[in-house]
N, C-alpha and C positions, 0 to 999 in steps of 0.2 A: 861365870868366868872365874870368879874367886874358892869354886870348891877344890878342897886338898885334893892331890897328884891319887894318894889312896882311896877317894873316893870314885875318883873319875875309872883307873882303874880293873873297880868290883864289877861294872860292868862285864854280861856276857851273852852272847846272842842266844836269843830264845828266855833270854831270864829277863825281860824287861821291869815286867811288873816289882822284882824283888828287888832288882836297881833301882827303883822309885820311891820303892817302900823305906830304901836306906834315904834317898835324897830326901823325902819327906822328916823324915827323923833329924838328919842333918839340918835341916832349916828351923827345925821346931827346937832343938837346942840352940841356935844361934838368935832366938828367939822370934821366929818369924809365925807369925798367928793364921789362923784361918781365914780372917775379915782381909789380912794383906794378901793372901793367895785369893781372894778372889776377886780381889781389887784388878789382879795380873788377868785371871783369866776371862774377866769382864771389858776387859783392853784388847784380846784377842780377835781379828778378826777372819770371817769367814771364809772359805776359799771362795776366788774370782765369778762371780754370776751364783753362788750359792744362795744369798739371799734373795733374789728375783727369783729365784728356783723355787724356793720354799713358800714364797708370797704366792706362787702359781699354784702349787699343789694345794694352797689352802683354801683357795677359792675354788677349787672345783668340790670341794664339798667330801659326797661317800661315794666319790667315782674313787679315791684311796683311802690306803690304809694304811700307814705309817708307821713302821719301827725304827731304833736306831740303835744298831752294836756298836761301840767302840771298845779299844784296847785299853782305855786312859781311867778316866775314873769320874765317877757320879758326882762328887764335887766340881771335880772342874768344867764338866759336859753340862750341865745343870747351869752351871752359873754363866757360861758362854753364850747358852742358847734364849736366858731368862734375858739378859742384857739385850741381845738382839730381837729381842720379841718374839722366838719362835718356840719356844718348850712347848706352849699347849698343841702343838702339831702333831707332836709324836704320841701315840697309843701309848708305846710301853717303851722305854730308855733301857737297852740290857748295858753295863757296863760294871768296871771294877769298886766294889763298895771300897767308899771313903769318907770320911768325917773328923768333927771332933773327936779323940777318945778324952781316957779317963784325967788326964793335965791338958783335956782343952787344946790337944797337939791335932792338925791334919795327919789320921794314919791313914793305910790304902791297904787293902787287902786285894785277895785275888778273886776272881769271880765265879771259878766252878773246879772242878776236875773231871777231865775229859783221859780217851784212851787212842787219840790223835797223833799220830809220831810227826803230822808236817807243820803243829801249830804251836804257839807257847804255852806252858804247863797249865797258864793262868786262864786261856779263852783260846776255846773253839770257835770261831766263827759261825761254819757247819754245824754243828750241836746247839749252839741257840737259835739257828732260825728254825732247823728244824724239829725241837723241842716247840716252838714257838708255832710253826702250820700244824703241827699234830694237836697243839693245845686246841687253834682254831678251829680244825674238823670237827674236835669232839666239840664244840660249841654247835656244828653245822654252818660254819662259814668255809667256803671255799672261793679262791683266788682264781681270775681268767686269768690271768698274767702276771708274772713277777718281776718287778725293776728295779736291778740292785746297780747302786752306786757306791763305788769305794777306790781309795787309791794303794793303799797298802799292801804290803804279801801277805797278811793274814786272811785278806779280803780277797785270796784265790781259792780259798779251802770251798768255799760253800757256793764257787762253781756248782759243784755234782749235784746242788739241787737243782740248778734252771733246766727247762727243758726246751723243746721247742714253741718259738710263740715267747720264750721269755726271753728278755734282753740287761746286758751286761753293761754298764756304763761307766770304766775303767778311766781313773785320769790318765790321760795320755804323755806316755815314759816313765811313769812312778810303775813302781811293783807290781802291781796287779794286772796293769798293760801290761807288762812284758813276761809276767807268766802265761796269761792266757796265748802272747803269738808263740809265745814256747808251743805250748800245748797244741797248739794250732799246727803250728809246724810239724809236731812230732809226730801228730793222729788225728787229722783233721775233720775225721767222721765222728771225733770223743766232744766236743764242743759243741753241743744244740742249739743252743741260745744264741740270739743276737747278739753282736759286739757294735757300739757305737762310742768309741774315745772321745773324752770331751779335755779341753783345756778350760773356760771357761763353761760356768754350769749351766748360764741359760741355755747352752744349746742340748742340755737336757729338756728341761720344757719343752723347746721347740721339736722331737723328736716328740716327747711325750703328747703331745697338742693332736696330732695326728691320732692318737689311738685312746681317745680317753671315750672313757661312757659306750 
């Protein structure tokens, strides 16, 4: 609430990451350290039933396999998920590198460059997961079904990978619901995947409980 009118501003849609990059900068001159942002982001907590959620997926063992994209940054997705006990869940964490740099300041950088016109410069959603199943094939893994959860509009892009047999688990009214009934609405043979809205997450589990193993 105390950032200058010019900062708030620089702000501009689709340009998140690089409005971040200035707010981190911003805090590191008014002297705000990395041990104090993770103070913050180890205070945060998780969306409604997400913990029960995760406690579930971890108990079923190599019935999954766990990634996790965010648009935010490796510091702070690291340190939110360490505090609640869930980092070692995740296989592999794709998000925006962030650290100390060279004065000890939290910078943020962006996390790839993609040729996406409906995503921000910084991350594809679509391009990392699936960089990510092409990595697994050439391993010789392959997926019976994919379950993605997300509530944001960048977490509509990588729709076009589920197929059918794979299900969407959109928080219901945030962006990514109300692309999908967009899309639903507009072409309703375009949408394979299952759609099941959750406001709280247990009732992912519950959904998921049903088709595991």
């Amino acid at each position: 609430k105390q950032f200058p009118e010019r900062l708030r501003a620089a702000y501009r849609e689709g340009f998140y990451n690089e409005y971040m990059q200035c707010v981190f900068q911003y805090l590191g001159d008014q002297g705000v350290r990395p041990r104090d942002l993770r103070v913050v982001y180890e205070s945060i907590p998780l969306s409604p039933g997400m913990g029960e959620m995760l406690q579930f997926v971890a108990k079923q063992g190599s019935c999954f396999e766990v990634i996790l994209i965010s648009d935010a940054n490796t510091f702070g997705v690291e340190s939110t998920l360490r505090a609640a006990g869930h980092q070692g869940l995740f296989r592999r964490i794709f998000s925006n590198p962030s650290g100390p740099d060279a004065r000890g300041l939290l910078a943020l950088q962006p996390f790839h460059s993609h040729s996406c016109a409906r995503c921000p410069a910084n991350t594809c959603k679509h391009k990392v997961l699936s960089d990510y199943l092409r990595e697994r094939a050439h391993d010789s893994v392959h997926f019976e079904r994919l379950s993605y959860v997300g509530d944001g509009a960048n977490d509509f892009c990588p729709m076009g990978l589920l197929a059918g047999g794979d299900v969407a688990f959109p928080r219901r009214g945030y962006p990514m619901h109300r692309l999908i009934q967009k899309a639903q609405k507009a072409e309703p043979s375009s949408f394979r995947a299952s759609v099941v809205p959750w406001e709280n997450a247990t009732y992912i589990f519950i959904a998921k409980s049903t088709n595991i193993c």
